[in-house]
C-alpha positions in Angstrom: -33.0 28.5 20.3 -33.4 29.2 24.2 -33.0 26.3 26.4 -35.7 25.0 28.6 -33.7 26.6 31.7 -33.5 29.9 30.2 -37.3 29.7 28.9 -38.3 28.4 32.8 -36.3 31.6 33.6 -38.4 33.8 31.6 -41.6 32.2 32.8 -41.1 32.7 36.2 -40.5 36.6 36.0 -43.5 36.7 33.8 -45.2 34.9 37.0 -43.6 37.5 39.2 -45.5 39.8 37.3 -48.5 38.6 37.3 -48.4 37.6 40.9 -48.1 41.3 42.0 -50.5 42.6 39.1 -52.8 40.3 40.8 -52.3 41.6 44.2 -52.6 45.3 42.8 -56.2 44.0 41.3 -57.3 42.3 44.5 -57.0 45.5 46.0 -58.8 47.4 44.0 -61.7 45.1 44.1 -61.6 45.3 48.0 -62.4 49.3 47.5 -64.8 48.1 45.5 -66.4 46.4 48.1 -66.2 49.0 50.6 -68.1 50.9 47.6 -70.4 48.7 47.1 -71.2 48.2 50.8 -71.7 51.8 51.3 -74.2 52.2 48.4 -75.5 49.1 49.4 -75.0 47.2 45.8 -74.6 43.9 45.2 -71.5 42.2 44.3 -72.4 40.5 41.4 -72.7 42.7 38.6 -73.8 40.4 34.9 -73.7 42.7 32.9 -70.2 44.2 33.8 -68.8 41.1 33.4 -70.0 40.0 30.3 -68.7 43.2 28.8 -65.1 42.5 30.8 -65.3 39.0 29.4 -65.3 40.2 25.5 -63.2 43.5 26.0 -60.1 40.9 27.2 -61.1 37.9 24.5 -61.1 40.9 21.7 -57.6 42.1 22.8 -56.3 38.9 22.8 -54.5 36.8 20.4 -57.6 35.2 18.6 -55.9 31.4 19.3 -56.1 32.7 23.0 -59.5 34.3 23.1 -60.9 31.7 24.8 -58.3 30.8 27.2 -58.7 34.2 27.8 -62.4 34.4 28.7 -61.8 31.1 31.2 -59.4 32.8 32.9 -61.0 36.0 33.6 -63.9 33.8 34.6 -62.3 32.5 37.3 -60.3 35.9 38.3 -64.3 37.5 38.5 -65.0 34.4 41.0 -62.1 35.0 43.0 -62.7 38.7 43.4 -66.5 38.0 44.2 -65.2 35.5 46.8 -63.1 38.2 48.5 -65.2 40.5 48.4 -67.7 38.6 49.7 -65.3 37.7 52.7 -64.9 41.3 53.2 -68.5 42.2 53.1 -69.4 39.3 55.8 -73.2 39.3 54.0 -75.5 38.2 56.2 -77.0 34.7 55.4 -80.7 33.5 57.1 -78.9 29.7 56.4 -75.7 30.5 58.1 -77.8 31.7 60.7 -80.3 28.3 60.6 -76.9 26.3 60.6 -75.3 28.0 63.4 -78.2 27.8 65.5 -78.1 23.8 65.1 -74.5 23.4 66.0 -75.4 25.1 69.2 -78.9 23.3 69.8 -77.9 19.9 68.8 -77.0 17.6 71.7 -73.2 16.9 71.6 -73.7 13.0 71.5 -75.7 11.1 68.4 -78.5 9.2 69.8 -78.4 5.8 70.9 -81.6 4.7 71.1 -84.4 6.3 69.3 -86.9 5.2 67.4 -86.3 4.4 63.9 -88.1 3.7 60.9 -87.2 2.0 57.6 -88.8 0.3 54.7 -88.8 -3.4 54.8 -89.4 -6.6 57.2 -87.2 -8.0 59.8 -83.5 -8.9 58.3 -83.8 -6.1 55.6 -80.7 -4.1 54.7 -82.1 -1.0 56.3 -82.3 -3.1 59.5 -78.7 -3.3 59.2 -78.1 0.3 58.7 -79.9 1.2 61.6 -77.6 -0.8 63.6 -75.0 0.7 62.9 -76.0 3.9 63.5 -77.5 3.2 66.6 -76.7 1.2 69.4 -80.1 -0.1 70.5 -82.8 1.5 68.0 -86.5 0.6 68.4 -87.3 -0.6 64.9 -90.9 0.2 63.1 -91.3 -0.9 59.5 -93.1 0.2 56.3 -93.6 -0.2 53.0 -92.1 2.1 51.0 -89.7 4.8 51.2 -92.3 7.8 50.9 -94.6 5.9 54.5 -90.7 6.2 56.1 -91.3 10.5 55.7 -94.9 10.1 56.7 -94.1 8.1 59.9 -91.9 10.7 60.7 -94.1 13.5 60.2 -97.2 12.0 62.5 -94.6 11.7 65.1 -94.5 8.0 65.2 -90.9 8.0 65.0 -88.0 10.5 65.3 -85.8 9.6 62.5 -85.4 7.3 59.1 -83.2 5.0 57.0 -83.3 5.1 53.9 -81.0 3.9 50.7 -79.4 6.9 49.3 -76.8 5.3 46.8 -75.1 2.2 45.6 -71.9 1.4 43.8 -73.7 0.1 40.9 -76.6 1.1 40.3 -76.0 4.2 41.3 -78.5 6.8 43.2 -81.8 6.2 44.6 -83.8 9.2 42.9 -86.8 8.5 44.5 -85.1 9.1 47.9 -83.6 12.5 46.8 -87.1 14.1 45.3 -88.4 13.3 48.8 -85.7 14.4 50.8 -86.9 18.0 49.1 -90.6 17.2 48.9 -90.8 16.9 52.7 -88.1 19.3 53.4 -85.7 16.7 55.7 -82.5 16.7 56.7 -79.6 14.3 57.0 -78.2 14.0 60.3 -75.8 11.2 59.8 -74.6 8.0 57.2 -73.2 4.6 56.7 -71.8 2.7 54.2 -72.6 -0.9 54.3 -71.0 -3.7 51.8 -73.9 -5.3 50.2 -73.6 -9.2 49.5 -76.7 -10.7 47.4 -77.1 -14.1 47.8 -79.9 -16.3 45.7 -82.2 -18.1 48.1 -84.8 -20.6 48.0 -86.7 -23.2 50.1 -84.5 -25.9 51.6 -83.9 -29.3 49.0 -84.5 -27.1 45.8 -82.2 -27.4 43.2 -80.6 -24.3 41.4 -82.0 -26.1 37.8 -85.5 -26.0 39.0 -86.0 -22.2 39.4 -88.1 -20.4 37.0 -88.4 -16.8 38.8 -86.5 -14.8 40.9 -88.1 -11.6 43.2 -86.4 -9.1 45.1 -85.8 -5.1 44.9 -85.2 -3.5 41.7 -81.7 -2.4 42.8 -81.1 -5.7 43.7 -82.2 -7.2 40.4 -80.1 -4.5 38.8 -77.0 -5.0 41.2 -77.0 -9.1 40.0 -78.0 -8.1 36.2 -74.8 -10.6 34.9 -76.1 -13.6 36.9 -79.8 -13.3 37.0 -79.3 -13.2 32.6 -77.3 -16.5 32.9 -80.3 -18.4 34.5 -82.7 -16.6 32.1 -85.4 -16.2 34.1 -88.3 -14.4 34.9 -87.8 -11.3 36.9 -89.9 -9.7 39.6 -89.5 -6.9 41.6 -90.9 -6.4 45.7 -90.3 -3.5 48.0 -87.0 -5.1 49.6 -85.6 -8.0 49.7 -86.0 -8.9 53.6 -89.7 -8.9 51.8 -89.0 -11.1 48.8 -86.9 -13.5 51.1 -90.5 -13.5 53.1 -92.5 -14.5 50.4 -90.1 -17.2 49.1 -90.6 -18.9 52.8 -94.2 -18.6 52.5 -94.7 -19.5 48.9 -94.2 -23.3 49.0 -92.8 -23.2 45.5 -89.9 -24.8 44.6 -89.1 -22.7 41.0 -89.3 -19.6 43.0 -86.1 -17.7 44.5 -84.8 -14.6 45.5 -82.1 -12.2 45.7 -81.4 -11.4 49.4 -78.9 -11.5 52.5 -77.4 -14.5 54.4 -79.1 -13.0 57.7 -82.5 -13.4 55.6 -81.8 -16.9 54.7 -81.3 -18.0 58.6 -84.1 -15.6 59.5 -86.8 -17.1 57.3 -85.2 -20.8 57.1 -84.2 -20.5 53.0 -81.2 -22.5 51.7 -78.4 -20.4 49.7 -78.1 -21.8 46.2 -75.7 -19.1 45.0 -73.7 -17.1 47.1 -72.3 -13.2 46.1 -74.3 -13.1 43.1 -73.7 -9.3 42.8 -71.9 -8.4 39.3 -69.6 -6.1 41.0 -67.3 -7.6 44.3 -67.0 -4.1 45.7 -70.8 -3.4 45.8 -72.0 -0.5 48.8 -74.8 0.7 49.9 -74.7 4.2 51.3 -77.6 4.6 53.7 -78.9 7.9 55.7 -80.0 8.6 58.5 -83.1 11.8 58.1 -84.9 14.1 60.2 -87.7 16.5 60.2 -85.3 19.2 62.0 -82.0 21.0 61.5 -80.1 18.4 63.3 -75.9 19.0 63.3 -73.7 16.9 65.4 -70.1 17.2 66.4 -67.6 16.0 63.7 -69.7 16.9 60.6 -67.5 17.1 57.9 -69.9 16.8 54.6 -72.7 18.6 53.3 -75.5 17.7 50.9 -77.0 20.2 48.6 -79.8 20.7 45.9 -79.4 23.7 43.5 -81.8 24.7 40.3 -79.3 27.3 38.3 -80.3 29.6 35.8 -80.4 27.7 32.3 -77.3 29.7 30.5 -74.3 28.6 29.3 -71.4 28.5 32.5 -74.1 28.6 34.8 -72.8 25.2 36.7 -68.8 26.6 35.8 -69.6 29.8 38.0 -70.2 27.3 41.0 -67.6 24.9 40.3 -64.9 27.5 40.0 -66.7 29.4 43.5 -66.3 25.5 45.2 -62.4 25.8 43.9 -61.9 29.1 45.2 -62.9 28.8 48.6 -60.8 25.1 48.7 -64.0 23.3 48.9 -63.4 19.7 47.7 -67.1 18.8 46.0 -66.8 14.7 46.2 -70.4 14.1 44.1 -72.6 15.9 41.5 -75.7 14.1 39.6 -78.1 16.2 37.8 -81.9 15.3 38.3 -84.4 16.5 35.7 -87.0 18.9 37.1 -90.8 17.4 36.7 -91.9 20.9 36.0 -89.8 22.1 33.3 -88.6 20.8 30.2 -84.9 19.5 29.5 -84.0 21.4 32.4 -82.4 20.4 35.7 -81.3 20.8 39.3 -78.2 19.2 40.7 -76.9 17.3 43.8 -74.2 18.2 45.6 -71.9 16.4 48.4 -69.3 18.5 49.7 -66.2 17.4 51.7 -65.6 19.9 54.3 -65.5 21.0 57.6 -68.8 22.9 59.2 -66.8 24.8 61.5 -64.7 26.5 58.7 -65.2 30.4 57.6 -64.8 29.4 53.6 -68.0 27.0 54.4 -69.6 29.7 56.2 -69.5 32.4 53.2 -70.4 29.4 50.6 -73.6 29.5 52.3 -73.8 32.9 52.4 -72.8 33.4 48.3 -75.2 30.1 46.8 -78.3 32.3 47.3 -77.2 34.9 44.8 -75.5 32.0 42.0 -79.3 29.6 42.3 -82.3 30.2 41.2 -83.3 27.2 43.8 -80.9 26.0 46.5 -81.8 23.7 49.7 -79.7 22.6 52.1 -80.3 18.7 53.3 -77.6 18.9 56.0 -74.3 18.4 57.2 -72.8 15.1 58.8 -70.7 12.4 59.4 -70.3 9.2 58.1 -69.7 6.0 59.7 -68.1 2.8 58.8 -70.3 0.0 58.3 
């Protein structure tokens, strides 16, 4: 029997092989570029690949077959990928996003006027300050009045909760974010401490109900099922901390900040009632227009893609290809269709760089639906 040396030996001038095999192939598909560009085809071509695909699974060992198939999968991406670089297609996004690096001032605001759901002392407030040295602050009820306000030209830009560490997205916030066709300009990540208030001289034993934001609730689930009691959810909890002041109840609390407690004069019965320590709230920052500022480094995108089997593998292994490190994907069902769904996207990588430039360019032609919500930066909260 060989020994592992002699068998690493034979490996690598198998590799050697294929290395320049490879090279001789990339070549070829580059002439097949030039052909395609002078006939004006496209580069994808289904049909010739699904044929390619079970011609080199046939011919190979059937325990390989489908090792096989994955790996000409991902050699078809990579050759589509170069020739796509070659081609330099022309792209009405790249063109949109290009335009916005060169229109967008070079420094972030400072003091705009903001909008967020919520009272004075909500999280959102919070957000919005540090994104903003000196905002001027308007407040409304709900996330969908926060577009609206934008829309009427009451304000220039929103806040809004995108995702938390523990209960995870805000969905409603996404299927906006497309409804209204906004875009993120910027975000912040704040650590979220829930604390359970109530009037001053109230006693933790006389509480009967406890109010505050769903993803609150949610976020203190382990604590709020030791008091075992009754649950109610508000818009935020600056709000709920609000109506606790007002209420004049003494078996009534809620879930909210220590800047809400000294705000509206509540006493802190429980502190850091959340069930995870490391609990964050990610928070954007959205405008009506393509707005891109220096240093944006990720990107948010929706896709519908067609509902076949290695439809979402054909953009993974395109993402891998071009080096582009995807850092979140959640699928969203689509109110329209049955079972079906599109997909969210945050990608990790430079605006400025040509492999982002022809991802933008290629997406059209993988998607049945794509949007892009923007590139940005994130800042520490």
């Amino acid at each position: 029997m060989a020994n592992l040396e002699e068998l690493r030996k034979e490996m690598d001038r198998v590799d050697d092989q294929f290395v320049t095999l490879f090279g001789e192939r990339m070549q070829v598909a580059g002439k097949i570029a030039e052909y395609k560009r002078a006939q004006n085809l496209p580069v994808l071509n289904a049909q010739r690949e699904r044929e390619k695909l079970a011609d080199v699974a046939s011919k190979s060992a059937p325990e390989l077959a489908e090792y096989t198939r994955v790996l000409y999968a991902l050699l078809f991406e990579l050759s589509r990928a170069y020739q796509d670089q070659l081609l330099d297609r022309h792209s009405a996004l790249l063109d949109q996003v290009r335009a916005a690096i060169a229109e967008t001032h070079p420094l972030f605001p400072q003091a705009p006027s903001v909008v967020c759901c919520g009272v004075e002392g909500a999280f959102a407030q919070q957000a919005c300050e540090k994104l903003f040295r000196n905002p001027g602050m308007m407040y409304v009820q709900d996330f969908e009045h926060v577009f609206t306000a934008i829309e009427k030209g009451l304000c220039e830009y929103g806040v809004l909760p995108i995702e938390n560490s523990t209960a995870g997205s805000v969905k409603q916030v996404y299927d906006a974010m497309i409804a209204h066709d906004f875009h993120i300009v910027r975000s912040v990540r704040l650590a979220i401490r829930h604390n359970l208030l109530a009037l001053p001289c109230v006693k933790l034993s006389d509480i009967r109900e406890v109010v505050s934001h769903e993803q609150a609730l949610r976020q203190c689930d382990g604590f709020l099922q030791s008091l075992g009691v009754k649950l109610t959810v508000c818009e935020n909890t600056a709000a709920a901390a609000e109506l606790v002041a007002k209420s004049g109840r003494s078996d009534l609390a809620c879930i909210s900040s220590r800047a809400c407690a000294e705000l509206y004069g509540l006493a802190c019965l429980s502190e850091d009632v959340q069930d995870n320590a490391n609990n964050h709230t990610r928070f954007i920052c959205i405008t009506k227009n393509l707005e891109i500022y220096p240093g944006a480094d990720k990107t948010t995108l929706m896709m519908v893609l067609p509902n076949r089997p290695g439809s979402l593998y054909k953009v993974l292994a395109r993402l891998y290809a071009l080096g582009i490190n995807l850092i979140k994907l959640e699928s969203r069902p689509i109110p329209t269709r049955d079972f079906e769904f599109m997909f969210y996207l945050d990608l990790d990588t430079s605006i400025y760089s040509d492999d982002f430039a022809r991802l933008l360019a290629e997406l059209d032609g993988m998607c049945e639906q794509f949007q892009y919500l923007g590139s940005y930066s994130e800042v520490n909260g």
